[in-house]
N, C-alpha and C positions, 0 to 999 in steps of 0.2 A: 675615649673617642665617641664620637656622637654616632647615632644611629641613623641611618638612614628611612625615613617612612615609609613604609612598607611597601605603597606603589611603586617607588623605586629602587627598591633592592630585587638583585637576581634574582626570579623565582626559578626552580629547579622545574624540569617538567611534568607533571601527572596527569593522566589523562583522566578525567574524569566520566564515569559511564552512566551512573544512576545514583536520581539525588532527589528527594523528595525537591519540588519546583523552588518553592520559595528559599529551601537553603543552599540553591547552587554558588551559588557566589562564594558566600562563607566556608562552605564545604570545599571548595576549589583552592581557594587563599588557606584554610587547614592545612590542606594535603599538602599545601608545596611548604609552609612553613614548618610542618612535621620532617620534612626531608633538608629542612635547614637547620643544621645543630646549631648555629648560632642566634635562632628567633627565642623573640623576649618573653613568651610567655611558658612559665612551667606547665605540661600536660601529664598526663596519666595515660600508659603506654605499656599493650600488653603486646609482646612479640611472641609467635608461637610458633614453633619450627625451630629448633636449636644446632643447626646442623651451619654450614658455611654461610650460609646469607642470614639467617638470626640471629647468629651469634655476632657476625661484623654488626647487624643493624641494631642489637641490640645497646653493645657497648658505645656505638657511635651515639646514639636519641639520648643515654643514661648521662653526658657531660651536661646535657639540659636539663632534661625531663625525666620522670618518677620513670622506672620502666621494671615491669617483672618480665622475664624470661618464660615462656611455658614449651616443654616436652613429654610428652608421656612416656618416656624412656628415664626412670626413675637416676640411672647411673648416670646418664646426660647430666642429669639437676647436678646430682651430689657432686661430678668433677668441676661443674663449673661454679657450684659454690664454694670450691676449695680452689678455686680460679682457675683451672687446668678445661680450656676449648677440647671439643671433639677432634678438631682442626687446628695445621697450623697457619699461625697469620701473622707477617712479624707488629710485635706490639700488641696484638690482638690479650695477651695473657695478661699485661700489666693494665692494660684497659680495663679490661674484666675487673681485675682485683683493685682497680684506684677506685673506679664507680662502684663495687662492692662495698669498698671501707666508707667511704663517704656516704651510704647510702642511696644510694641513688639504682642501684639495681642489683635484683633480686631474682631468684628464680624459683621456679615451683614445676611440680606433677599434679598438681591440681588447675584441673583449668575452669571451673567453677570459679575457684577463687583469684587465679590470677585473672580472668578476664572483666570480674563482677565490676568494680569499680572505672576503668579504664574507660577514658577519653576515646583512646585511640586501638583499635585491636587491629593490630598490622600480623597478616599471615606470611610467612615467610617458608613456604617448605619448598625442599628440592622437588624435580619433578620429574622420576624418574623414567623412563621409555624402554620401551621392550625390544624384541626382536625386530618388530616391522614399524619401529618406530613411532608407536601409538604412544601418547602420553596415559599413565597412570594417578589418577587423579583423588583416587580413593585416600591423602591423608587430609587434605583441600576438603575436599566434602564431607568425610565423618566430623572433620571439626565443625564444620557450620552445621552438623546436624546435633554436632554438642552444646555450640552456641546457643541454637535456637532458644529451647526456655529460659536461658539469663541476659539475654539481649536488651537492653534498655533503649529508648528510645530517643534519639539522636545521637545514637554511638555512631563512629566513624570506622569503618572497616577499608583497611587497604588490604589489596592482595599486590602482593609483591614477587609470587612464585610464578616462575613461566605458564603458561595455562594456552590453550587454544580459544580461538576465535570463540565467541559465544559463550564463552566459560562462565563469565563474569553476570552474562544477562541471567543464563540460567540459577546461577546463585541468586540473585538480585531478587528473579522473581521466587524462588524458594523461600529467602526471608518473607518477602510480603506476603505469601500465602497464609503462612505463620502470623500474620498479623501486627508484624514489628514495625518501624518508621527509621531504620539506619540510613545511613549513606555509605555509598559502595565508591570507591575510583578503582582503579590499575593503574599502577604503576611498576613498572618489568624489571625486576633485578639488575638487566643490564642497560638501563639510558643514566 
């Protein structure tokens, strides 16, 4: 079946927040193509946060695209390299292990190396909230503070974990202090 050109295929929505000027376009058509498992070009895709939304987004990008998995919860790695999710999700296991056996996704405790390479570093952590309802942000942030020294320049970072208002800018501006040139959107787990 023939494809439709890209102008007109549904794009999914992402919002996008901060983008170096000149790549707002391309970085905006990424983002939504990134969230289409059926767009025509293989990417490199590092999803980090292996818990219910990483593991679904991970298996879902892995029918297209290269995708490594990253957790720092080493026993995470190992069950779902033996295809076995933190979580259930129907389908969610034989997902894992078809796009395992094919290659196409992989996971790792190293986030040096799963994210070196990568197109796309999509974060994906829950976001947990306390008593008074404050969100807890600290796995969000110590990653982009892991990020920081191997961050290349026109990496695409999506954050996909629920986060509050300004989350994103403050992130945004902490890579470029750092002196990196990425592109940031949001886009929220649940649209």
């Amino acid at each position: 079946r023939a494809r439709k050109p890209l102008q007109q295929r549904r794009q999914l929505p992402a919002v996008v927040y901060y983008l170096q000027p000149q790549k707002q376009q391309a970085v905006r058509r990424t983002a939504s193509l990134i969230l289409v498992v059926g767009c025509g070009s293989m990417l490199s895709v590092c999803v980090m946060g292996l818990w219910h939304l990483g593991c679904v987004t991970a298996a879902c990008l892995a029918e297209r695209h290269r995708v490594v998995g990253y957790d720092e919860d080493a026993k995470v790695v190992a069950d779902l390299q033996a295809g076995k999710p933190p979580i259930f999700e129907p389908g969610l296991s034989e997902a894992i292990q078809s796009a395992s056996a094919k290659g196409s996704l992989s996971f790792s405790s190293d986030l040096a190396a799963a994210a070196k390479d990568a197109d796309v570093l999509y974060i994906t952590y829950d976001t947990p909230v306390n008593e008074n309802d404050e969100p807890d942000l600290t796995p969000i942030e110590s990653t982009v503070e892991r990020l920081l020294p191997i961050l290349s320049d026109e990496q695409l970072i999506v954050i996909s974990s629920q986060v509050p208002v300004d989350t994103c800018r403050s992130i945004f501006e902490k890579i470029q202090g750092a002196g990196k040139k990425v592109n940031l959107c949001y886009c929220p787990e649940n649209l």
